[in-house]
C-alpha positions in Angstrom: 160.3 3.2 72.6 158.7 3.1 69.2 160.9 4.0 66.2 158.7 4.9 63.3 159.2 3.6 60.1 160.8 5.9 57.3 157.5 6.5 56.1 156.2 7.8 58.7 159.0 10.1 59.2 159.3 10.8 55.7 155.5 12.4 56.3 156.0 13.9 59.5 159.5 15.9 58.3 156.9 17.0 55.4 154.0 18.0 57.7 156.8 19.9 60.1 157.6 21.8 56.4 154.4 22.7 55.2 153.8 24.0 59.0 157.0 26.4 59.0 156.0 27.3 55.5 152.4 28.1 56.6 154.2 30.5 59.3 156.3 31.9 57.2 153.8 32.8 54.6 151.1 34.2 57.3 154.0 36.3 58.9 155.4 37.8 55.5 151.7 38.3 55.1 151.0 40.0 58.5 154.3 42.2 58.2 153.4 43.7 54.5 150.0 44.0 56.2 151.3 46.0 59.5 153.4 48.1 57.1 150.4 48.8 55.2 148.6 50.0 58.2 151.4 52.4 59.3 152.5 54.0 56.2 148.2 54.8 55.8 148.8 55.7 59.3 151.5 58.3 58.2 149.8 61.1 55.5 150.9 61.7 52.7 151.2 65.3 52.7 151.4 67.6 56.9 150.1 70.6 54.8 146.7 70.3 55.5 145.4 74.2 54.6 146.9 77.8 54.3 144.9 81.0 54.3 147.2 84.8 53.4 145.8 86.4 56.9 147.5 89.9 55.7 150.2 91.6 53.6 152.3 93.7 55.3 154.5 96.6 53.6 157.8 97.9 54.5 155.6 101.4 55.2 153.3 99.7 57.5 155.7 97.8 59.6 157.7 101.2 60.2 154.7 102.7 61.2 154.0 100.0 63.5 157.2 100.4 64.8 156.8 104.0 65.3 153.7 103.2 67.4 155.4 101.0 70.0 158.7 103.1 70.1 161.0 100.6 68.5 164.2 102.0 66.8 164.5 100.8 63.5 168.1 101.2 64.3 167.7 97.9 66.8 165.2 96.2 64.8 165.7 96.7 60.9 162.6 96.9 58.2 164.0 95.6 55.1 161.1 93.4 53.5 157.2 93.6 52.7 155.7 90.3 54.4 153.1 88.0 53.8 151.6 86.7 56.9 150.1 82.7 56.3 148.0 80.8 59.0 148.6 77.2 58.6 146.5 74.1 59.3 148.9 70.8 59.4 149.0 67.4 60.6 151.5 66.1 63.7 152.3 63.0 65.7 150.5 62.9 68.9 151.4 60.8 71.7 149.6 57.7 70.3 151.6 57.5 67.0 148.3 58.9 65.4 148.2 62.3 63.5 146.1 65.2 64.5 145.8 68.9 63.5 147.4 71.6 64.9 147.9 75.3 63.6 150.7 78.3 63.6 151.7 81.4 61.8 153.7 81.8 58.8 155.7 85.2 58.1 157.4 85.1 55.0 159.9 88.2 53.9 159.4 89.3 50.2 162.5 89.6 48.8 163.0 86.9 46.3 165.8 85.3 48.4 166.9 82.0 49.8 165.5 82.5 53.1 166.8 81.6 56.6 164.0 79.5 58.8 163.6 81.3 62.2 161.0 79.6 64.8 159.4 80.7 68.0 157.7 79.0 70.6 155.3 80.9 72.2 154.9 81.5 76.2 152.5 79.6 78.2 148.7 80.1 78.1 145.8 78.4 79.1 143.2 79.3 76.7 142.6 77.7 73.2 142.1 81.0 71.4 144.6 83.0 69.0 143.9 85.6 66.7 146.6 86.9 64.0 147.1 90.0 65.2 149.4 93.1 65.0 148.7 93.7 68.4 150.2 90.6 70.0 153.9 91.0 71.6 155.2 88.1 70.4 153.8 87.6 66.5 155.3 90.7 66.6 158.9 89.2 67.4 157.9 87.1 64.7 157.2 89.9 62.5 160.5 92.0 63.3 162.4 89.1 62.3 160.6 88.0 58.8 161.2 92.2 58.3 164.9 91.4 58.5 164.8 88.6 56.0 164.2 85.3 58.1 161.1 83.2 57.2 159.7 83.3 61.0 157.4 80.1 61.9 155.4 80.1 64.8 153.8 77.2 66.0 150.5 77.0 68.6 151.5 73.8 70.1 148.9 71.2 70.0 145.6 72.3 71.5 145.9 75.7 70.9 144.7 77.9 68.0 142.8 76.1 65.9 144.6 72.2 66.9 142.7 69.4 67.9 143.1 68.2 71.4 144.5 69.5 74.3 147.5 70.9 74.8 150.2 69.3 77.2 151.8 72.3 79.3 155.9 71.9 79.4 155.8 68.0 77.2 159.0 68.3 75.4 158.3 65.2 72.7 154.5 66.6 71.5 156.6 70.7 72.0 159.2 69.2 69.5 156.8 67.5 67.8 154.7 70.7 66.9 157.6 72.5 65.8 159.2 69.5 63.4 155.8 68.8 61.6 155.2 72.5 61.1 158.3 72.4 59.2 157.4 69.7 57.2 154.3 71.4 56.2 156.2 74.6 55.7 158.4 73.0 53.2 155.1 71.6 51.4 154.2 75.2 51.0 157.4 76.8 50.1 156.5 75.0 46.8 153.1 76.7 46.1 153.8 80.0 46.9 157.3 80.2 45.3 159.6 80.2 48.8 163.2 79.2 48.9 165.2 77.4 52.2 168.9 78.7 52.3 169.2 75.8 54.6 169.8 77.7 58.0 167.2 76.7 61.1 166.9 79.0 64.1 165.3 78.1 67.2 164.2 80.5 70.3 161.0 80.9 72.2 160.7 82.5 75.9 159.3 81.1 79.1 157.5 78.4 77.6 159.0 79.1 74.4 162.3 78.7 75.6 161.5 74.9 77.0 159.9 73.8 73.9 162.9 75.2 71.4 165.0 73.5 73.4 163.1 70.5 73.4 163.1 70.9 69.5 166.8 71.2 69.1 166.8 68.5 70.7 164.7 65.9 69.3 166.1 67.9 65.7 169.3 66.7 66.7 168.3 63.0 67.5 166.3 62.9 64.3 169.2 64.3 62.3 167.0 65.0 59.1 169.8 66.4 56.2 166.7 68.9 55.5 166.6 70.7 58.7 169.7 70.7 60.8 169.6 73.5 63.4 172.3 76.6 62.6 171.6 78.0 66.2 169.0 78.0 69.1 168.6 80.6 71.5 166.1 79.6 74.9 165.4 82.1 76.8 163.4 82.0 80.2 162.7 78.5 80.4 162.2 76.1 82.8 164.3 72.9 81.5 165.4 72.1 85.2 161.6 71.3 86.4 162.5 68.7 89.4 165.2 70.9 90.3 165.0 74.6 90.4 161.5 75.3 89.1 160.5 72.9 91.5 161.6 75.1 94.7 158.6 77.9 93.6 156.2 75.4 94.5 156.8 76.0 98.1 156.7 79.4 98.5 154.7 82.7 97.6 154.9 82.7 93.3 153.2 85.1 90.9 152.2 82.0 89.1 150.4 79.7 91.2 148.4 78.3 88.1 151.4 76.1 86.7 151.3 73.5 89.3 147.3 72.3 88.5 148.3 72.9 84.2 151.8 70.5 84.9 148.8 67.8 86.6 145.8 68.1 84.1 148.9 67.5 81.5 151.0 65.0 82.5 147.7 62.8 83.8 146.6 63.0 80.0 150.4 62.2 79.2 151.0 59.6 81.2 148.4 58.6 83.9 150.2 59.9 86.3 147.6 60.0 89.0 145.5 56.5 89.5 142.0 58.1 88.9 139.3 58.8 87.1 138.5 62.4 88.3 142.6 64.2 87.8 139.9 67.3 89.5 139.6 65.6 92.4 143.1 65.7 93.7 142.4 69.4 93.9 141.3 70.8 97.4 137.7 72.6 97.6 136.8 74.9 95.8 139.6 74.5 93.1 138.1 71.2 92.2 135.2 72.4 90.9 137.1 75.4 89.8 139.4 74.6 87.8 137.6 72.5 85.4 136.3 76.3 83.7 139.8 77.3 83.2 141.3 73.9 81.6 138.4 72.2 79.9 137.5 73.5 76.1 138.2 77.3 77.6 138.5 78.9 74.8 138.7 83.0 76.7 139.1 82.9 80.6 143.3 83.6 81.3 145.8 83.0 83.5 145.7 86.2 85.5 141.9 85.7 86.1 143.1 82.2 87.3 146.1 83.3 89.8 143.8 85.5 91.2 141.8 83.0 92.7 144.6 80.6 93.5 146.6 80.0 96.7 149.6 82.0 96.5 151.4 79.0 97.4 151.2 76.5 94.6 151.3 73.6 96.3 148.3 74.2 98.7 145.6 73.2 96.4 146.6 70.0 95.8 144.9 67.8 98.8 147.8 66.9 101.7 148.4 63.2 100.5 149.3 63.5 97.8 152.2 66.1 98.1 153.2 64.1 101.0 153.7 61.0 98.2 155.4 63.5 95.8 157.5 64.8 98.9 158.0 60.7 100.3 158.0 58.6 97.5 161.7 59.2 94.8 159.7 56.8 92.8 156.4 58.6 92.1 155.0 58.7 88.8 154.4 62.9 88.4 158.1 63.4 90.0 159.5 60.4 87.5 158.0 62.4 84.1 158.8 65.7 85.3 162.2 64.2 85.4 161.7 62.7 81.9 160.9 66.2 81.0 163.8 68.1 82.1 166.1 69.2 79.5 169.2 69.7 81.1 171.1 66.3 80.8 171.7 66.3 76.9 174.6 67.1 74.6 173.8 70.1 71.9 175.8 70.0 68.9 174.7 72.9 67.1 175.2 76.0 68.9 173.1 77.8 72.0 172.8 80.7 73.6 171.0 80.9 76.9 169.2 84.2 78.0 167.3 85.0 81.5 167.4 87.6 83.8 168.7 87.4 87.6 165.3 89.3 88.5 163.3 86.5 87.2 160.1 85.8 90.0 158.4 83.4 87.6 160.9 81.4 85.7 164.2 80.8 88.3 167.2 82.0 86.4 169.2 79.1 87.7 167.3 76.9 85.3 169.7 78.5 82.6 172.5 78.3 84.7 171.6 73.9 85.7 171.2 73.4 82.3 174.5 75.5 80.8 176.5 73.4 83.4 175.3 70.1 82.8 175.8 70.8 78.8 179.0 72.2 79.1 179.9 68.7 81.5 178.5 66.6 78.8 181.0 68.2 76.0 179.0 70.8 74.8 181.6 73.0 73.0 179.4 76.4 71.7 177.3 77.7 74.4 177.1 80.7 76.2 175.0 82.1 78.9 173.5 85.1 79.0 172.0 87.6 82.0 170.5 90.3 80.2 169.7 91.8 83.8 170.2 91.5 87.6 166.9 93.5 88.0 164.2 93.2 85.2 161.5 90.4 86.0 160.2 87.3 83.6 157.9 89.7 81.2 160.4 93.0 81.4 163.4 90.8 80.5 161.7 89.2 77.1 162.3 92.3 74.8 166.3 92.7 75.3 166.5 88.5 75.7 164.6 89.0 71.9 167.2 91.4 70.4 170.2 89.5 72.1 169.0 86.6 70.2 168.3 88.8 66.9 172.0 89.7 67.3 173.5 85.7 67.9 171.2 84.7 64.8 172.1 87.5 62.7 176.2 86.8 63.1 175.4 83.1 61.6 173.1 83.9 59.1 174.9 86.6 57.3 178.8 85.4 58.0 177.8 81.5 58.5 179.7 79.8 61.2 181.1 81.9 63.9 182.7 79.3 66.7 183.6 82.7 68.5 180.7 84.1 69.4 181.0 87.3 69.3 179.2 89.7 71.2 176.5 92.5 70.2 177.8 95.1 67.7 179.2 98.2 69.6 176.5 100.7 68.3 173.3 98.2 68.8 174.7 97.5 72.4 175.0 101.1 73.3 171.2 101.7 72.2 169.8 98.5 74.1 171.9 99.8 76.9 170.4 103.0 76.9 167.0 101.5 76.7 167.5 98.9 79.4 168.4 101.2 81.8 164.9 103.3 81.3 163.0 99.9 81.5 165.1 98.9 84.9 164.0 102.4 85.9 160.3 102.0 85.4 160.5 98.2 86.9 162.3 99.6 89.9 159.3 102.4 90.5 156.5 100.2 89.8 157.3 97.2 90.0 154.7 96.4 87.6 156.1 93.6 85.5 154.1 94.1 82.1 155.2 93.2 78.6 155.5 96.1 76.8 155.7 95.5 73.0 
């Protein structure tokens, strides 16, 4: 064994220190330089562009109202609105930020203003107009004519966003819904808008999955700015490996979802181990499909389900539901799961509307989901049949104005741990109007929207 001589280790302990200083500097170096990268990565304003679309009047909204026989009595017209389209900037799935668009209504009354959102229901084409015409900017619209600020956000890959849109995603649904705040916020200050601090959050069918995936991630991300007053999901399918799942199997009015829940999750997450996610799909639907879901900007989901299977499930080629059926550890049935929203905790209180009659959405997803809460801890939530008859599209209207009513008790007498029913009167006329809508649905069984 050789000892070295002092010297020696005198320059050795000095080489060892100029090498842990060299590391020390280059990392310092590298981490300012990584920070540097993110915060370019992050921008420094969401707002990206607004354009006034229209300018509604007190007169006008009463006249629309008139038009589509809605009592002002239900559905109050207090304020003149402005109605803003929005372009702003939101975290995709990468960490990078892309564009997406929504709909801003804001009540003109020179008030602090309650923020109200609403996720829209599901469809498969890019394109949205502003329009007075369209059932559920129209929600919007009733409540920014009672004094909420109403946002309404496209998702990403709808409206005028970049990308594509990932059908039932809860993070980039959240996602779409916090950054539109953000950019909301930015444009309160230009056009003279004031926050009261209250945050409402409701959608329906796919609406209902997405505000409940943003009172979620809300919760988690516990920004002082935005903490939720209420939500209120209504329709939604937050129990997709459970109760959803079961429509899959069996004759369903919407055999399109199965293919949208694929073509997403595969951009999502690779679910599938290919480079053709058409190709799982059996003939003809593999060539098919690709005009429905790729850059299709007009076809729509009825034209769709009419060329489907009426069994979901049978155009996906046999293997592969047999591995989905076999294998607990399959990738779609493992994100699915990550996608469910029923094994969480909410703080803030919810309200969860459906209707018994529901063919599209399964009712028990509410019920899954209230249970599981309520096991967790959850203290203030409620569940809430509107109907044992009406079907997914004839329930939406009284699910809206029983969500009107649970907002409206928070936002004009704050906190109300009780919650308290529908006033007598308002009950009595949605009653009245219920049972004329059960009626028709009974007769026709036609189950159209009807705004």
């Amino acid at each position: 064994m050789v000892v070295p001589e002092n010297g020696d280790i005198f320059m050795q302990t000095f080489t060892m220190s100029r090498i842990l200083t060299l590391v020390l500097v280059f990392w310092t170096s590298f981490h300012a330089f990584s920070e540097d990268i993110i915060k370019e990565m992050v921008p420094n304003q969401y707002l990206v562009s607004y354009t006034l679309v229209k300018s509604h009047t007190k007169t006008s909204i009463s006249e629309l109202w008139k038009k589509h026989k809605i009592p002002k009595a239900i559905l109050p017209v207090r304020n003149d609105v402005d109605i803003y389209e929005i372009i702003y900037k939101a975290k995709w799935i990468d960490s990078s930020f892309r564009q997406c668009s929504g709909i801003y209504y804001v009540p003109k009354n020179g008030k602090a203003v309650p923020y109200m959102m609403y996720g829209h229901g599901t469809q498969i084409h890019r394109h949205r107009e502003v329009s007075d015409g369209d059932a559920q900017q129209g929600i919007c619209l009733g409540f920014a004519a009672d004094g909420y600020a109403a946002i309404y956000p496209d998702y990403f890959g709808i409206g005028k966003g970049e990308g594509n849109h990932l059908y039932q995603h809860a993070w980039s649904e959240a996602m779409s819904f916090i950054y539109m705040l953000y950019a909301v916020d930015e444009l309160n200050k230009k056009i003279g808008v004031q926050h009261n601090g209250q945050l409402f959050l409701t959608g329906y069918s796919q609406g209902g999955h997405s505000s409940m995936a943003a009172h979620k991630y809300l919760e988690e991300l516990n920004d002082p700015r935005f903490q939720v007053t209420a939500s209120s999901p209504m329709s939604g399918a937050y129990d997709m490996t459970g109760e959803q799942e079961k429509y899959m199997y069996q004759q369903y009015p919407r055999p399109f979802y199965l293919p949208y829940l694929l073509l997403s999750y595969q951009e999502a997450y690779r679910v599938i181990e290919t480079d053709n996610i058409y190709s799982i799909f059996k003939s003809p639907f593999d060539t098919l499909l690709p005009k429905f879901f790729s850059n299709n900007d007009s076809r729509t989901m009825e034209e769709l389900d009419s060329l489907m299977p009426k069994v979901p499930k049978d155009v996906v080629i046999d293997s592969l539901v047999h591995l989905y059926n076999t294998q607990p550890d399959f990738p779609f049935k493992l994100r699915l799961a990550e996608n469910n929203l029923t094994d969480w905790k909410p703080e803030a209180p919810m309200q969860l509307c459906y209707c018994k009659g529901d063919r599209e959405v399964n009712y028990k997803n509410s019920e899954v989901a209230y249970a599981s809460m309520k096991a967790a801890g959850a203290q203030r939530i409620k569940l809430n049949n509107l109907s044992d008859r009406l079907d997914h599209n004839t329930c939406a209207a009284f699910a809206v104005l029983s969500t009107k009513y649970f907002f409206d008790r928070y936002k004009n007498k704050g906190d109300n741990p009780k919650m308290k029913d529908v006033p007598g009167f308002k009950k009595m006329l949605s009653n009245i109007v219920k049972k004329k809508e059960e009626k028709k649905y009974l007769q026709s069984q036609s189950d159209v929207a009807r705004f």
